[in-house]
C-alpha positions, -999 to 999 in steps of 0.1 A, spaced: -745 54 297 -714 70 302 -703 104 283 -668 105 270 -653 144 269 -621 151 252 -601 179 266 -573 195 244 -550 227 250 -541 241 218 -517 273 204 -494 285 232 -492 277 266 -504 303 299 -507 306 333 -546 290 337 -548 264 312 -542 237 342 -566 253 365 -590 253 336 -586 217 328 -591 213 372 -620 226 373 -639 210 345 -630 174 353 -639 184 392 -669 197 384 -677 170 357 -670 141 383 -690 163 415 -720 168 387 -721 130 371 -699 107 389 -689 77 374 -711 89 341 -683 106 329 -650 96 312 -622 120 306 -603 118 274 -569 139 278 -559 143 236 -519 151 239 -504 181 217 -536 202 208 -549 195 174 -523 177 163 -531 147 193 -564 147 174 -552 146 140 -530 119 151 -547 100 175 -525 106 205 -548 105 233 -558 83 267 -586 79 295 -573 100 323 -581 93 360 -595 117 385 -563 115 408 -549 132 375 -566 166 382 -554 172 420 -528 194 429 -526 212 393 -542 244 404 -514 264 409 -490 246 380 -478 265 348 -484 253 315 -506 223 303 -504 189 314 -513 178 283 -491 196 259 -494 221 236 -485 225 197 -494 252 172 -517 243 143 -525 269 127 -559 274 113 -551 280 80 -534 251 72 -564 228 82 -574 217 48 -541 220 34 -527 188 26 -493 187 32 -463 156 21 -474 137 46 -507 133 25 -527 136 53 -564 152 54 -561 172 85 -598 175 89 -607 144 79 -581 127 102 -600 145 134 -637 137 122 -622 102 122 -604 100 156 -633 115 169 -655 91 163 -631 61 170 -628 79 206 -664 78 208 -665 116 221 -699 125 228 -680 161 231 -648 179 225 -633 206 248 -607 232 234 -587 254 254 -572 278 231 -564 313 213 -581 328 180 -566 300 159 -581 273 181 -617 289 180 -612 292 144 -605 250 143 -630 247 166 -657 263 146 -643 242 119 -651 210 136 -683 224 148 -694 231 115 -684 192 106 -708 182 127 -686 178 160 -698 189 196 -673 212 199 -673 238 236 -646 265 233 -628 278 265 -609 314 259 -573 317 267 -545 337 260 -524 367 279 -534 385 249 -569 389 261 -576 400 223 -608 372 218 -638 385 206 -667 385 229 -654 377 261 -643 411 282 -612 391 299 -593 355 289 -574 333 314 -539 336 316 -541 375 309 -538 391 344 -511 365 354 -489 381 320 -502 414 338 -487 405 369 -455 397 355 -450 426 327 -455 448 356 -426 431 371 -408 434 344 -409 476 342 -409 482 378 -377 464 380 -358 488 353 -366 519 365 -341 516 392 -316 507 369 -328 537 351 -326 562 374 -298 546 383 -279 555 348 -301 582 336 -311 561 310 -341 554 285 -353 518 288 -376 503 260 -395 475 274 -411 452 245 -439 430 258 -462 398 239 -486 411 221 -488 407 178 -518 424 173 -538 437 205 -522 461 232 -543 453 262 -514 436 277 -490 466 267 -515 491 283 -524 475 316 -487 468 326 -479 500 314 -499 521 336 -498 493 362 -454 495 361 -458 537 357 -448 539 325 -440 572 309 -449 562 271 -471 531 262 -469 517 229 -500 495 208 -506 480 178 -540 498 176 -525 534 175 -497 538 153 -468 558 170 -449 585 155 -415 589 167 -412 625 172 -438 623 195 -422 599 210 -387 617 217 -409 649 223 -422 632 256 -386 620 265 -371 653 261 -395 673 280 -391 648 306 -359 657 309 -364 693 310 -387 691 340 -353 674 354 -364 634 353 -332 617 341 -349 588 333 -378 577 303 -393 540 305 -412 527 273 -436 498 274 -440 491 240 -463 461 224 -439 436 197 -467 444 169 -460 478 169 -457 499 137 -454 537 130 -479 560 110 -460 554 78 -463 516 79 -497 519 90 -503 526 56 -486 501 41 -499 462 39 -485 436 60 -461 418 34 -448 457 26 -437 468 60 -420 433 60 -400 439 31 -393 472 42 -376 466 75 -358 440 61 -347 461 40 -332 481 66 -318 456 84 -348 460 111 -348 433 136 -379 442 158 -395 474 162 -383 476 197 -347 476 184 -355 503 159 -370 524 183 -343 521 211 -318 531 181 -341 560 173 -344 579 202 -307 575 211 -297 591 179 -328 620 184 -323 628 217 -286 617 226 -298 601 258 -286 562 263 -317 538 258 -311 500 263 -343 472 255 -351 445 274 -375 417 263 -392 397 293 -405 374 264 -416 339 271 -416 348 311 -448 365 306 -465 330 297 -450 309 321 -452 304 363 -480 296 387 -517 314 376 -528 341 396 -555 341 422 -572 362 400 -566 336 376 -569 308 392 -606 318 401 -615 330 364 -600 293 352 -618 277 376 -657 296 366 -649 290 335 -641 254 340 -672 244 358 -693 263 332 -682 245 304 -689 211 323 -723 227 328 -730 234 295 -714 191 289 -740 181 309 -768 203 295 -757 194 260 -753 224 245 -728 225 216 -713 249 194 -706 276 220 -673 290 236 -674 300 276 -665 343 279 -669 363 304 -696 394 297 -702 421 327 -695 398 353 -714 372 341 -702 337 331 -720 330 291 -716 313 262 -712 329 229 -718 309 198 -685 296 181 -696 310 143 -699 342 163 -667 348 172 -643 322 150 -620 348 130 -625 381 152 -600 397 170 -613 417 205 -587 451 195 -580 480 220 -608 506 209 -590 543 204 -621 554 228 -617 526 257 -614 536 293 -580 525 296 -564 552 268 -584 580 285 -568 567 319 -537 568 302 -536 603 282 -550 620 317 -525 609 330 -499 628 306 -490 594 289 -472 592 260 -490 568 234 -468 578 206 
């Protein structure tokens, strides 16, 4: 009898969701042959809640390796809006439990972020067979030590810095670099001490701004013309870290804050007197061709989780844990967040260095 999987890639889109998709179907087709039947659900969570989904064929997964993006789409859903019923009147949950079934799934695949575990585990909990696959550049999900898609934003956030210090030196200029990342800094701190940053910004360590134009101005005393700043988009400084989320909204806009890139450019031209532009590399850092080093994490990953299809084992997301491919339960790590620690190896890299980090 044949087994029916249903692949989905859900949130946003990164280098390595393709390769992933590869390298379960490859390995699904080498492991059961005809047995299997691929179901390719369109749009994430929203394919399923709509029923927008069709057989694919095994010509489908050649040559996708090394291509961007997600053949087959991508839409945010977020979690917390799963059992909200909206105008539409639809019963979000309900609607997938049902299209499910009338797929005749014997499992469901999700490639996704935190919000897509959370669904997952939802669905799980519904009584679903539900395997999770970990991506985002982020790299921020609990229990896995890395997530596909991460080095490739690496890669490229690196690029992004090493390209402005020439126009740097060039000008004798401060340039503020903002780069993805909401809530977790790993992305911020690798291509920061990867690009030879002078002062690295995270969400996880509030930065005060003294500190901040103290490191450019001694710079300059020791005769460097130039100061580059990678800074994370979730940044905040101490005072806000005290504050709750909704007040430090209301309090920037209150002053007219646009991001916290902007305010700190503005801030450490008027404290310092030295001309800082910012530049935002934005959705670049999710887009292009995975790495190698991605395109081989994808591809482990992949073949696991059509491992763990064939062995029937439900419930579970694929991570990566001292080198070793595993499977972490979904209710173990739905609605946790994997958060720079102020102790990890990476910040004592960084301050031995003489790194700023605010």
């Amino acid at each position: 009898m044949k087994k029916r999987i249903g692949i989905l890639t859900s949130g946003g889109d990164c280098p390595g969701l393709n390769a992933t998709i590869r390298g379960v179907a490859k390995a699904l087709y080498q492991r059961m042959g005809n047995n299997v039947e691929i179901i390719g659900i369109a749009n994430g969570y929203s394919g399923l809640i709509n029923g927008d989904y069709r057989v694919m064929q095994p010509y489908e997964f050649s040559g996708i390796l090394t291509v961007g993006g997600t053949i087959l789409g991508t839409k945010r859903t977020p979690f917390k809006l799963m059992r909200v019923i909206g105008d539409d009147e639809v019963d979000k949950v309900s609607a997938m439990k049902k299209n499910y079934k009338e797929m005749k799934l014997d499992c469901l695949l999700c490639l996704g972020g935190n919000g897509t575990h959370k669904t997952a585990n939802l669905l799980s909990e519904e009584g679903l067979h539900v395997i999770g696959l970990p991506k985002t550049i982020d790299n921020d999900i609990y229990g896995t030590d890395v997530t596909f898609g991460f080095h490739t934003a690496v890669d490229i956030a690196t690029e992004s810095i090493d390209r402005v210090h020439t126009t740097a030196g060039s000008h004798s200029r401060c340039m503020v670099v903002e780069l993805m990342g909401n809530k977790a800094g790993w992305l911020t701190l690798y291509a920061g001490i990867a690009g030879g940053a002078d002062i690295i910004l995270i969400p996880e360590l509030p930065y005060n701004i003294e500190n901040v134009c103290a490191a450019i101005t001694k710079r300059a005393e020791q005769g460097k013309n130039f100061s580059i700043l990678a800074v994370a988009e979730g940044v905040y400084d101490v005072e806000e870290a005290k504050m709750k989320k909704k007040e430090r909204a209301a309090k920037r806009a209150e002053q007219g804050i646009t991001t916290a890139t902007h305010r700190i450019a503005h801030q450490i031209e008027e404290m310092t007197g030295f001309e800082t532009r910012f530049c935002v590399p934005g959705h670049m850092q999710r887009g292009g061709s995975p790495s190698p080093y991605d395109r081989v994490l994808a591809t482990q990953f992949g073949t696991y989780a059509a491992k763990l299809v064939e062995e029937e084992i439900y419930g579970v997301t694929v991570a990566m844990n001292n080198n070793q491919v595993v499977a972490n339960r979904l209710e173990d790590i739905a609605g946790k967040s994997r958060l720079v620690p102020e102790d990890h190896g990476m910040i004592h890299v960084a301050r031995r260095m003489g790194l700023c980090l605010g």
